[in-house]
Every structure is written in structure tokens, then in C-alpha cells.
C-alpha positions as CSV (number, residue, x, y, z in Angstrom):
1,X,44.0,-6.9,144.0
2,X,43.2,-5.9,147.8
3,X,44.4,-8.1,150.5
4,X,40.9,-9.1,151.7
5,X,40.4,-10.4,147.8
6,X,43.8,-12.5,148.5
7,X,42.9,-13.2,151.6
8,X,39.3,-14.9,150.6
9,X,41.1,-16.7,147.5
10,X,43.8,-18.2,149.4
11,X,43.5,-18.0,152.8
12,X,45.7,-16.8,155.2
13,X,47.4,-20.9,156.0
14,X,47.7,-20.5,152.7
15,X,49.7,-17.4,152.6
16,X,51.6,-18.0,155.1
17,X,52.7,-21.6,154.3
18,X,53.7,-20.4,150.6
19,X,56.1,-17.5,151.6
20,X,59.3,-18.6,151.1
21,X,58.6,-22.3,150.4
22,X,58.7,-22.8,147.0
23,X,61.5,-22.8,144.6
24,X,61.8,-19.6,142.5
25,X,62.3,-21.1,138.9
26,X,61.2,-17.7,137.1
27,X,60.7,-14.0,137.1
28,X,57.1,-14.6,137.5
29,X,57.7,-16.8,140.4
30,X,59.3,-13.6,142.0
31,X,56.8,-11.2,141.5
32,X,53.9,-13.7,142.6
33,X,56.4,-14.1,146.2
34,X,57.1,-11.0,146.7
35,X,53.0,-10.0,145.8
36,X,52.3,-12.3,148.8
37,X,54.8,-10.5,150.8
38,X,53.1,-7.4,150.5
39,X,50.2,-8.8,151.3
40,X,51.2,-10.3,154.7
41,X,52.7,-6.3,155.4
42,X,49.4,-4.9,154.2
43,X,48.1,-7.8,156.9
44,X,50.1,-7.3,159.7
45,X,49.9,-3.1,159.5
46,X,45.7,-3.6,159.6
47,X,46.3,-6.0,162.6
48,X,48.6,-3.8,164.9
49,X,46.2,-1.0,163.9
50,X,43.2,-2.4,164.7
51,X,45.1,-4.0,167.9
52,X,45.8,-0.5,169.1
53,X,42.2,0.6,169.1
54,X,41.5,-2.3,170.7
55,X,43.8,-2.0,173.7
56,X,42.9,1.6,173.5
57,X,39.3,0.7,174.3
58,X,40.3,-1.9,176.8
59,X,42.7,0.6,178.7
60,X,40.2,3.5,178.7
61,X,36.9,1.4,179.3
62,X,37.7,0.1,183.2
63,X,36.6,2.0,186.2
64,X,39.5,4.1,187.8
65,X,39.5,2.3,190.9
66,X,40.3,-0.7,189.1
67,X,43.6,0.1,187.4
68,X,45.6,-1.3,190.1
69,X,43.2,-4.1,190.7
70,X,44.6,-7.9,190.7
71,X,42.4,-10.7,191.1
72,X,45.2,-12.1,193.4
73,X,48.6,-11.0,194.5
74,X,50.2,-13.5,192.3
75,X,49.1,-11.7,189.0
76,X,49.4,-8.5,187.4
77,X,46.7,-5.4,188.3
78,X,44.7,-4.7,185.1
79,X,47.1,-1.6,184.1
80,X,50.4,-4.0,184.3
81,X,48.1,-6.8,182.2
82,X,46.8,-4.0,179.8
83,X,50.9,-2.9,179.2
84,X,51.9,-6.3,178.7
85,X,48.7,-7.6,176.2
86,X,50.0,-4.5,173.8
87,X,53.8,-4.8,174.6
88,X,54.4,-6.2,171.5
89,X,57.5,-4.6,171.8
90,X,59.6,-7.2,173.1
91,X,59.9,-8.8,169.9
92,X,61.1,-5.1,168.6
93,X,64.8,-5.7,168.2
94,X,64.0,-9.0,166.3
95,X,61.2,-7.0,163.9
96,X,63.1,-3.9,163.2
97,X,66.7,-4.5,165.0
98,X,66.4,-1.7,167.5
99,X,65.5,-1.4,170.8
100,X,62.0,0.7,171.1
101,X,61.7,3.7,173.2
102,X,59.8,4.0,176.7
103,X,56.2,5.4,176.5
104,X,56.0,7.3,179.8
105,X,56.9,6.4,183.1
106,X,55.4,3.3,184.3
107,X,53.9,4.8,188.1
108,X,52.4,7.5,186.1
109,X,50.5,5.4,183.0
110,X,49.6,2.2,185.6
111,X,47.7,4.9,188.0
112,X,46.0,7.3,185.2
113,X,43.8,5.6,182.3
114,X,44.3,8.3,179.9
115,X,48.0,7.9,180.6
116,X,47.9,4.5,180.0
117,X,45.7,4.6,176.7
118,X,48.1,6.7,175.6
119,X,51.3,5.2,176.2
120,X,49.3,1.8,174.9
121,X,49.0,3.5,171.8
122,X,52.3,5.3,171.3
123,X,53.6,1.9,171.7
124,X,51.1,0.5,168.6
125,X,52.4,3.8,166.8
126,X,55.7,2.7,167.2
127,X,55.6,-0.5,165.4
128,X,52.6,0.4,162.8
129,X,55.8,3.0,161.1
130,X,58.1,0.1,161.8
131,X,56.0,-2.1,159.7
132,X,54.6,0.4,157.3
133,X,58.5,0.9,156.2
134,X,59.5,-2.4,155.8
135,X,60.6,-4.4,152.3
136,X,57.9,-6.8,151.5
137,X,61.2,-8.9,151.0
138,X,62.4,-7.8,154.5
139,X,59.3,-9.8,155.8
140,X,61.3,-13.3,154.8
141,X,64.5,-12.4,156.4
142,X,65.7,-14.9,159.0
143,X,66.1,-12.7,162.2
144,X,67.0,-14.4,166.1
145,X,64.1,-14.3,168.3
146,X,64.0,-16.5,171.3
147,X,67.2,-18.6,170.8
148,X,66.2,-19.3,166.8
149,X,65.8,-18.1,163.9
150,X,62.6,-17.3,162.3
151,X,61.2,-15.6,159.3
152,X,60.4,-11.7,160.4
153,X,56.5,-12.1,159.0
154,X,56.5,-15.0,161.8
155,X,57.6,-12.4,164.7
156,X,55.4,-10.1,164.1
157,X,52.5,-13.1,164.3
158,X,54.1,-14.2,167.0
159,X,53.6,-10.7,169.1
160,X,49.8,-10.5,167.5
161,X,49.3,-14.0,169.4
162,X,50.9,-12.9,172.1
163,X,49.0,-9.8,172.7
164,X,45.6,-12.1,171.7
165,X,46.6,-14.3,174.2
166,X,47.2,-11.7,177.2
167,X,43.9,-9.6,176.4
168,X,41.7,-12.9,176.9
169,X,43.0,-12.6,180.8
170,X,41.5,-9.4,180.6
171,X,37.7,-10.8,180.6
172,X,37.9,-11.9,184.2
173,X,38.9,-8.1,185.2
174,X,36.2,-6.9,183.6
175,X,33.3,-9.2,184.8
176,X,34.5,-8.8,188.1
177,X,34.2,-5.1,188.2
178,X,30.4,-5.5,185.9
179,X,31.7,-4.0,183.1
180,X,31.3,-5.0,179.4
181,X,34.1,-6.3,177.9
182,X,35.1,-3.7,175.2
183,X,34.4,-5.5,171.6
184,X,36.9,-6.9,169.5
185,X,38.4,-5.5,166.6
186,X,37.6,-8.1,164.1
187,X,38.5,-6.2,160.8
């Protein structure tokens, strides 16, 4: 059955509240977990994916003049906001135990748009194999992420919402340079 069928017959609360939670009686019990496992992976891989060609979009559809732009000197230009909505690799060494590599150097993708699409979506690249070669079991782990310990599945939401989160101060950027506001990546 395809995700998007499990998805619309459980929902993702659903999915996510079950995974891990109950007891595991029976063989059948195992399968069925680790069936809802993959389907959070097969999830998470769509939403990094569609993620990067968001940012992508985001990164490539400002004016050039307005890469180093702030709104005020007390926030990020739009190039440092656009690195930091798809830097979901701060939660890296938590998700995959290793530190990620650098995409380029920073004066070089925060004054060039191509440079910083790119390096925007060697970062995405990055984690998509990450993910793609994970255990569906791996996904229930217990790993240390901000002083705790959380399931890995709940990282990887974590640096979705995170990037979510960062993008939306993007809006103002745009608006205040009159230009649309690329369209999100709903599915």
C-alpha cells in the first residue's frame, strides 16, 4: 500500500503517536510497526525532497540586489535566512551521527543566487541519501538532540518544522522587494 493510501487511512497523528507505543505481543505486531516505520521514511524522504525545491525556488526567485538585504540590522539578510530555513543540518549528527560537510563558502553562496541555490540544495541532497539509507527500525532509535533523548523519526520533524518555521520570515522579504512569494511544495 503507498504511503499517501496510509496516510488517508490513518493519518499522520496517527502514525506518529503509534510508532513505538504499543506493546509488541506478536510477529504480526512487528511487521505492522516496522510497516509504519517505513512509512514515516518514505514520509520524511518526500518532505526533504520537496523542501529542497522549495528553498531552491525561494533562493533563486529574489532580485540580486536583495540577497544581502535585512529588514533591519538586528536580523539576518535574505541569503543568511534562506541558509538557515534549509540548514536542517544542525540536527545532522543526531539523525545520522556525523557531522555534515560544508556546501561552499559562505561570502561566495550569500552574494551569488545560483551559488546559494546550489549549496541550498547540496545540503537537501545531503540528508535525502541520509534518510533514503536508513532502517525503518533505525527511525525509533532514541538518539540525543538538544539535551534529551528523542526518537530519530521525531528529529527529522523537528528540522522539517524548523525549516517551515524560518521560510514563513521569508514572506516579508519578498513583499518588500514586490515579488511573489515562490509557491509551496504541498505534495
Amino acid at each position: 500500500m503507498s504511503f499517501s493510501r496510509t496516510l488517508g487511512r490513518i493519518g499522520l497523528l496517527a502514525l506518529i503517536a503509534t510508532i513505538g507505543t504499543a506493546p509488541r505481543p506478536t510477529v504480526a505486531q512487528d511487521a505492522a510497526d516496522e510497516a509504519q516505520l517505513g512509512a514515516m521514511q518514505e514520509y520524511l524522504v518526500n518532505a526533504f525532497e520537496r523542501f529542497k525545491t522549495w528553498d531552491v525556488s525561494i533562493a533563486l526567485a529574489i532580485p540580486d540586489s536583495a540577497l544581502r538585504w535585512a529588514p533591519n540590522p538586528d536580523v539576518r539578510d535574505f541569503g543568511e535566512q534562506v541558509v538557515h530555513a534549509a540548514n536542517n543540518l544542525f540536527a545532522a549528527t543526531a539523525m545520522f551521527g556525523e557531522q555534515p560537510p560544508t556546501f561552499g563558502d559562505p561570502e561566495v553562496i550569500l552574494a551569488d543566487k545560483q551559488a546559494l541555490a546550489d549549496a541550498v540544495a547540496g545540503a537537501y541532497d545531503w540528508i535525502i541519501e541520509r534518510m533514503k539509507g536508513l532502517s525503518a527500525e533505525s527511525l525509533a532509535e532514541e538518539v540525543t538532540f538538544f539535551g534529551g533523548t528523542r526518537p530519530r523519526w521525531r528529529v527529522c520533524t523537528f528540522a522539517l518544522e524548523h525549516a517551515m518555521w524560518t521560510r514563513g520570515q521569508l514572506v516579508p522579504y519578498f513583499h518588500a522587494h514586490g515579488v511573489p512569494v515562490p509557491q509551496q511544495q504541498l505534495f
